[in-house]
N, C-alpha and C positions, 0 to 999 in steps of 0.2 A: 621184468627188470624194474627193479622200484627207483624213483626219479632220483635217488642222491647217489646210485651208481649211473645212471646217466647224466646227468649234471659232471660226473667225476671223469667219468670217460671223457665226453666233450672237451672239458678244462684241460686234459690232459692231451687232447690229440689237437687243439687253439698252443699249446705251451711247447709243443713239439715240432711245428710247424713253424710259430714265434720264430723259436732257437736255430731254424735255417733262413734266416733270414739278417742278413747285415744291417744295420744302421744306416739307413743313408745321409751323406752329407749334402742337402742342397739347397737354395734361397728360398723364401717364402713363396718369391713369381712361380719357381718351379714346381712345388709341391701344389701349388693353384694348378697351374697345368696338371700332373700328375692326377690329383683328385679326378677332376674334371674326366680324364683316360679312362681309368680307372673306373666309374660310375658308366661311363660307355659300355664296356666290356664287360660290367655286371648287368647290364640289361640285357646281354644279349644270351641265345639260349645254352652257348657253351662260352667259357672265358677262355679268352685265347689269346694273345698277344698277336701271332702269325696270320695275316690275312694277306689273300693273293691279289698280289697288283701293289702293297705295299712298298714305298724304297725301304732301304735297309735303315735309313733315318727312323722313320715312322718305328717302324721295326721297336727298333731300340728303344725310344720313349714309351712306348708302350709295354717291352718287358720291366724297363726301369719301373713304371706307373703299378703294376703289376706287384713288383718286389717290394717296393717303398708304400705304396697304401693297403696293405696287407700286412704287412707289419703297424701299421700306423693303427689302423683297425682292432688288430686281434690286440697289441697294448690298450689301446681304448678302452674295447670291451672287458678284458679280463682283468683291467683296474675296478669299472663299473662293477663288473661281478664281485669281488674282493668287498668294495663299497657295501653296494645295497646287502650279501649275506651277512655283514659284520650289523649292520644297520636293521636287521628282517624283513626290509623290502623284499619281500616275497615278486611283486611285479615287479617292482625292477631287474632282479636277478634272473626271471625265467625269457625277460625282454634280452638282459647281455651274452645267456644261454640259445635264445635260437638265432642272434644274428651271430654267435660265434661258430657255431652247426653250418649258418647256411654259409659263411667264409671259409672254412674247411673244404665242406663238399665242392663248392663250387672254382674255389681258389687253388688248391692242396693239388689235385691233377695239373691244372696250368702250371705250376709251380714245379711241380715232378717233371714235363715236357721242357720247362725252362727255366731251371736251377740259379742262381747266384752265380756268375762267374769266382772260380774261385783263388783266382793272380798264381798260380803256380809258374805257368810262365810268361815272360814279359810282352813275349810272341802270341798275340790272339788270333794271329793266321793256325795254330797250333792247336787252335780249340775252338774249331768253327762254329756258329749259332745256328741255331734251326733255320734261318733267313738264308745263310748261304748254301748248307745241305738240303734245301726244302726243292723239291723239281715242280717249282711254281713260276709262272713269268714273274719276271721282276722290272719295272720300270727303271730306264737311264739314272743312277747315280750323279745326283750333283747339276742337274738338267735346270734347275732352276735356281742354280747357285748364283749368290752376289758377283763373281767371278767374271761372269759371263756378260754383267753390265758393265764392266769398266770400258770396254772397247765403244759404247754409248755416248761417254760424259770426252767433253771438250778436254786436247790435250793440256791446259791449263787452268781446268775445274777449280783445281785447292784453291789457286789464284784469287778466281772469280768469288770464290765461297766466303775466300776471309774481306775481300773488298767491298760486299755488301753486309759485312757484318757492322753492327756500330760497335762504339768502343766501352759502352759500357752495358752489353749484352749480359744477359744473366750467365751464359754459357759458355763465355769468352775461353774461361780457362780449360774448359773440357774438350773445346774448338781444336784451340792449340796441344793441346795433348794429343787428340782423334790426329792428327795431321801428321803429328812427328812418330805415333809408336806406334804397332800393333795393338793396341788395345781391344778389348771386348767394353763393349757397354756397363754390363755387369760389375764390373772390375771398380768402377767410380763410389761405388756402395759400400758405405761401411759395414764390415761383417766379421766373424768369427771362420778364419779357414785355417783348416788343417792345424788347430789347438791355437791356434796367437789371435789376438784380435788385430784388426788392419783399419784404419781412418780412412781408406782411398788410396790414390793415387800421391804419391813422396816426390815431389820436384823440389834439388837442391839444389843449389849454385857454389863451385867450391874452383876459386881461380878463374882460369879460363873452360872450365867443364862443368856443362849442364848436365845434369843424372836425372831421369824420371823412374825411378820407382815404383815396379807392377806386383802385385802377389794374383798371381793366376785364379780366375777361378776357373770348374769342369777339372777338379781335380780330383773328385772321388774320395775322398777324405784322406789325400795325401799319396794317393796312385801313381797319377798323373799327374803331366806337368814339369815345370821348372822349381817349384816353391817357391822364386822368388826370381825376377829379372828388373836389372838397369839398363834403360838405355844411354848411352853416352855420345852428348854431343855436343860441339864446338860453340861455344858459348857466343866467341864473334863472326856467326855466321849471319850474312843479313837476312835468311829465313824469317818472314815477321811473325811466324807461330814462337821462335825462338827469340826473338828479341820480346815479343809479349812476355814469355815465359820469364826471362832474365832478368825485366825489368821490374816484375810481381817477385821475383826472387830477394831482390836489390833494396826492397821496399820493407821486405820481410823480417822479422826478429831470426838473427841466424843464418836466415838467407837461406832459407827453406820453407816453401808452401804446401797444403794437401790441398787436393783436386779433390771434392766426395761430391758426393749428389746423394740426395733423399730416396728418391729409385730413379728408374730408366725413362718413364714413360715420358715425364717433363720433356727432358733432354729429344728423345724420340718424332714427339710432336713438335719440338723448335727446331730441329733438323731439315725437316720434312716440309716446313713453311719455309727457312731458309734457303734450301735447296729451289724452291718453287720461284723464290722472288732472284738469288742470283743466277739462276740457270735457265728458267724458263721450264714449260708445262711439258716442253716435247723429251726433257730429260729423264731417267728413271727418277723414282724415290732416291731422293738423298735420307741414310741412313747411317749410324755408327759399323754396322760392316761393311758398307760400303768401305768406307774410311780405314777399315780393318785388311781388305782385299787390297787397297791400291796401297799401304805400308809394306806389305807383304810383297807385292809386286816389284815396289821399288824397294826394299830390301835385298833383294833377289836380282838387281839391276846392278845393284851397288856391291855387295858382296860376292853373288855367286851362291845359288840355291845351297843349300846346309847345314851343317851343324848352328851356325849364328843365326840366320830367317827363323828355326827352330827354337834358339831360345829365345829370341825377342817375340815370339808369337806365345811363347808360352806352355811351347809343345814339348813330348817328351820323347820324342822320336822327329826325325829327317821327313819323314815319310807324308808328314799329315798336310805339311803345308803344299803338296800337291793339289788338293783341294782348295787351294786362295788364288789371289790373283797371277795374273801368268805376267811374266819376266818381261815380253813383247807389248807390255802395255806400264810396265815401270820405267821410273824415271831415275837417274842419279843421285842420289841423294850428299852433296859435298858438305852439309852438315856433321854426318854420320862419323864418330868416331867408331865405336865399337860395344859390344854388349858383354857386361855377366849374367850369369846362372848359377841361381845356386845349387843345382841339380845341370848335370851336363845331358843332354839330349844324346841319347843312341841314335849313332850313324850306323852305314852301310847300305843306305837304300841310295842316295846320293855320292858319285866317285868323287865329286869336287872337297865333299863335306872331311874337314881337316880340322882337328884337335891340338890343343899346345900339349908334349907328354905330359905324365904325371903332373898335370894339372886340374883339377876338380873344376875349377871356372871357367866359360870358354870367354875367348878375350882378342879378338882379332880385329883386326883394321886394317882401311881400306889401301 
């Protein structure tokens, strides 16, 4: 076989492999992680995503890591190839030739054992992963979830958090955000999701109702999720996350501010000092899910687990906020007007979870 039908073969079973492979949509931090997976699982003497004793988290990132730098790769190389043969780099081209051979051989199998999900139905109980048919032990689910520290933190922590905060904290506004929504970390980052570009977090002031405006991320390039939630809340509430908020609104051109942040890690690392100095050493890490867990909590206090916990979290089903904080460690929230979605969350998993009819927004209060 003379080398430009091998070369040709190669390109072609790198170009076929490509073409099963989706685009992923996700942040820098993650395709870091991802890499990182990914380089693991090529050093080892088979690639496999699946290893026993893994939870189903692990699991996942690892097939994602898998899907996503494999694609990343084979585009790489098979530009480089394109490159150097137009160019006659002869070493270049037989360099983007064997690392595309040895991502085939050794990626192309894992890839066949763990396909792309392919969304046919909404239900992924319906299309179980090698994780859940695999007869491997599987380690407790959620065993070391944020969830299970809130029963830890004093029942008037937020309290505590914001009264050693000063008032001209760099992170003041993201403070008061963390406190009032479900948010995720992530979410403060200006990005590109699901085609529209997004500044951050949207807090406006409009009468007596304060709107904080989230565009979810972990939405798979528009899968998942809400695509878009407000939370709504009573502007004269003496909440002092909400009287911060109101007053930065009131200040405002429009009487509208964005919440962004550069990345997470900042915010991460001020948390985690602040936490130490209002709470003391004997408390868990203070973190942004923390923050995320006890919203969730007291949403679920105040509403009644559902359709709304679901879309103020960002979810696209009932089901997932099982996984956040639990109802017996939330709190009332008398702030709390109500939430939209621009995307309604599938119920059924939840009896209490109640829909307005033919209404596309869910919009309930308390």
């Amino acid at each position: 076989m003379t080398m430009s039908v091998l070369a040709g073969q190669i390109r072609e079973q790198a170009t076929e492999l490509l073409n099963r492979l989706p685009t992923p949509s996700i942040s820098k931090d993650t395709a870091k992680v991802y890499e990182a997976t990914w380089r693991r699982m090529m050093a080892k003497e088979t690639v496999d995503p699946l290893r026993t004793g893994d939870a189903r988290d692990t699991y996942n990132v690892r097939r994602a890591a898998l899907h996503a730098c494999t694609r990343f790769h084979l585009v790489s190389e098979l530009y480089a190839l394109e490159q150097a043969s137009r160019r006659g780099d002869r070493e270049r081209s037989d360099w983007a030739l064997r690392i595309l051979e040895r991502i085939v051989e050794r990626c192309g199998p894992a890839i066949d054992r763990d396909p792309p999900k392919t969304m046919k139905s909404p239900d992924w109980s319906k299309d179980p992963s090698r994780w859940t048919t695999a007869k491997i032990p599987h380690p407790q689910r959620g065993k070391a979830s944020k969830k299970h520290l809130l029963r830890d933190f004093p029942a008037d922590w937020m309290n505590m958090v914001w009264a050693a905060t000063a008032p001209d904290w760099k992170y003041l506004d993201a403070l008061a955000v963390h406190m009032l929504t479900p948010v995720r970390p992530a979410e403060f980052v200006p990005a590109m999701r699901d085609g529209r570009w997004v500044p951050g977090i949207v807090v406006a002031l409009s009468g007596n109702v304060l709107t904080i405006g989230v565009a979810p991320v972990k939405t798979h390039g528009g899968k998942f999720g809400t695509e878009g939630t407000a939370v709504r809340l009573r502007a004269d509430a003496e909440q002092p996350a909400v009287q911060h908020l109101v007053q930065r609104c009131r200040a405002a051109r429009g009487r509208t501010i964005v919440v962004a942040l550069d990345g997470t890690n900042g915010l991460r690392k001020a948390l985690e000092k602040l936490g130490r100095r209002a709470l003391g050493d004997g408390t868990p890490k203070l973190t942004g899910y923390v923050f995320r867990h006890q919203a969730i909590a007291d949403y679920k206090k105040t509403f009644g687990a559902g359709a709304l916990v679901a879309a103020a979290a960002g979810h696209c089903t009932d089901r997932t906020q099982s996984h956040y904080g639990r109802v017996e460690h939330g709190r009332r929230r008398t702030e709390l007007i109500g939430v939209k979605a621009r995307r309604t969350p599938r119920v059924g998993n939840i009896e209490r979870a109640k829909l307005l009819p033919d209404d596309p927004v869910v919009v309930m209060q308390p």
